[in-house]
C-alpha positions as CSV (number, residue, x, y, z in Angstrom):
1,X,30.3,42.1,-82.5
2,X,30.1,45.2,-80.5
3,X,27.5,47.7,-81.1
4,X,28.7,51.4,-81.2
5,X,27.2,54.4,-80.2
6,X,26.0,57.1,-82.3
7,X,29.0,59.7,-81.9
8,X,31.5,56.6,-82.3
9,X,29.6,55.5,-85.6
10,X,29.4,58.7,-87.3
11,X,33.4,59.4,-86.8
12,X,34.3,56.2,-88.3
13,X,31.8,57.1,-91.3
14,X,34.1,60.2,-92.0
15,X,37.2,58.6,-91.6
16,X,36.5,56.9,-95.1
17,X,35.6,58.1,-98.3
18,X,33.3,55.1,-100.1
19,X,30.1,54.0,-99.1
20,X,27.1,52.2,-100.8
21,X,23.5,54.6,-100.7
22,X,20.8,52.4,-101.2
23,X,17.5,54.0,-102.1
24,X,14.2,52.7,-103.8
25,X,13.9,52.6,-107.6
26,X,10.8,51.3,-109.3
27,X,9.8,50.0,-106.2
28,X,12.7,48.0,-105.5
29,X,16.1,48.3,-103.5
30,X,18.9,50.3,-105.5
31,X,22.3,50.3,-104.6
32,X,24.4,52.4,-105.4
33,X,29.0,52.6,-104.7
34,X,29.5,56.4,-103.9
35,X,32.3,58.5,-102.5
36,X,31.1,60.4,-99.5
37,X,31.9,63.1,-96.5
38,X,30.6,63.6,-93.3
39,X,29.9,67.1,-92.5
40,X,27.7,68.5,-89.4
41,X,26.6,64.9,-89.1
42,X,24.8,64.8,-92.0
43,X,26.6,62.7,-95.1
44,X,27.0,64.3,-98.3
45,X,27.7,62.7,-101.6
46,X,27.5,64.1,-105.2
47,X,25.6,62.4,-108.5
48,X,24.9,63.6,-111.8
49,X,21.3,65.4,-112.5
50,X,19.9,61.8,-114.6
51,X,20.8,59.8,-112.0
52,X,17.9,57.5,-110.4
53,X,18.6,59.0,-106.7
54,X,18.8,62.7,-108.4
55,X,15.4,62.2,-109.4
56,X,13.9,60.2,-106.8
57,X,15.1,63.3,-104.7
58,X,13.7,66.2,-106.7
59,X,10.3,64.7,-106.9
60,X,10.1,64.0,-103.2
61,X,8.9,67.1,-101.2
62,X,9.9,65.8,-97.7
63,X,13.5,63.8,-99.2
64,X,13.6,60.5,-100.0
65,X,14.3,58.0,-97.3
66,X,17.6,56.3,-97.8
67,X,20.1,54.2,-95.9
68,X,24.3,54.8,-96.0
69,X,26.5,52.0,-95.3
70,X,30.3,52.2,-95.1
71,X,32.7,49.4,-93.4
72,X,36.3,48.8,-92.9
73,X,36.8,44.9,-92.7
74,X,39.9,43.1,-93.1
75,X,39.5,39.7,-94.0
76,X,42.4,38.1,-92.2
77,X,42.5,39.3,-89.0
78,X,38.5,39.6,-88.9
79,X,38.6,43.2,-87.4
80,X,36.8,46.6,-88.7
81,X,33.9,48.3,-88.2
82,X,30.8,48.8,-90.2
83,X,27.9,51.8,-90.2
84,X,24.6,52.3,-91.4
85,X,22.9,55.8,-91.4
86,X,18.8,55.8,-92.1
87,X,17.4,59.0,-92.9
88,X,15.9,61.7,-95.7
89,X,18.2,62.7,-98.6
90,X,17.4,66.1,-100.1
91,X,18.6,67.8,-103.2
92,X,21.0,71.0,-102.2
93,X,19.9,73.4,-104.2
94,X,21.9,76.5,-102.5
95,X,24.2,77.6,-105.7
96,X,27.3,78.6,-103.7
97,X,27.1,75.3,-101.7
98,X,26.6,73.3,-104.4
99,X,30.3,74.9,-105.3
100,X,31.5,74.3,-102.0
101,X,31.1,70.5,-102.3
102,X,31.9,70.5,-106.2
103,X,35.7,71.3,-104.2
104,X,35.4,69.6,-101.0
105,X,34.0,66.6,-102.9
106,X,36.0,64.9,-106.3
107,X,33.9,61.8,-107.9
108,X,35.8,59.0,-107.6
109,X,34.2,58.4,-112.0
110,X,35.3,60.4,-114.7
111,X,31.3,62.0,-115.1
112,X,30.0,65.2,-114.7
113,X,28.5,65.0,-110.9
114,X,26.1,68.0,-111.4
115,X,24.1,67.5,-108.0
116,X,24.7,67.2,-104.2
117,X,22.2,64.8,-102.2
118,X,22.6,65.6,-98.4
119,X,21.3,62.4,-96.1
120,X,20.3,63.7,-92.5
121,X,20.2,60.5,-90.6
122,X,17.4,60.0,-88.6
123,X,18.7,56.4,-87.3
124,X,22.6,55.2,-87.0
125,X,23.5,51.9,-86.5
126,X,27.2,50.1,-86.6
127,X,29.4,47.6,-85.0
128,X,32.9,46.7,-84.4
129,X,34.2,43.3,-85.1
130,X,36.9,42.6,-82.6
131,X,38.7,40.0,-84.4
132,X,38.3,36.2,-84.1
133,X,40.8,33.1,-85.1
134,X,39.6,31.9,-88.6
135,X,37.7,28.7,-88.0
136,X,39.1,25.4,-89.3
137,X,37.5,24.5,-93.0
């Protein structure tokens, strides 16, 4: 594996559209499947107001501290990439650009997705896997 830098990382994160937010619910790790984009290097992705992130983020002052992971693997030739982004997710509460993603940004589920969560990351992280023969079973 080869570790990539920061600017590398976050432009492979925006080539793609899915990506997993994990967060903590009840005190434990949630995971969530989300669609995503990558805009002013923050990531943005959009939920509906019940869910468990939407709420963990509204009663969090400071944001909620989350990690984003998104990965382009192919299983035969053992190549891709994967990307992990730690950082604070806040609620965007700005009207207009709440209607600016509700276009940029389609849910990928047929649900009402009533609120944007914007995750700065403090910390990204990835590799690239180069591509190895398969080893003998």
């Amino acid at each position: 594996m080869r570790p990539l830098d920061p600017a590398e990382a976050m432009g492979l994160l925006g080539s793609v559209g899915l990506g997993r937010v994990v967060f903590t619910r009840d005190a434990l790790p949630a995971i969530r499947p989300v669609n995503h984009l990558v805009e002013e290097g923050d990531v943005i992705i959009r939920t509906h107001e019940s869910a468990a992130l939407a709420t963990a983020t509204q009663q969090a002052l400071d944001g909620v501290v989350v990690a984003y992971e998104a990965d382009q693997i192919d299983p035969d030739t053992h190549t891709g990439w994967s990307v992990i982004v730690t950082g604070y997710a806040h609620l965007v509460t700005d009207p207009a650009e709440n209607e600016r993603y509700r276009t940029l940004l389609r849910p990928w589920v047929d649900r009402t997705m009533d609120c944007t969560v914007r995750i700065h990351p403090e910390l990204i992280t990835g590799f690239r896997l180069p591509g190895t023969e398969p080893s003998p079973a």
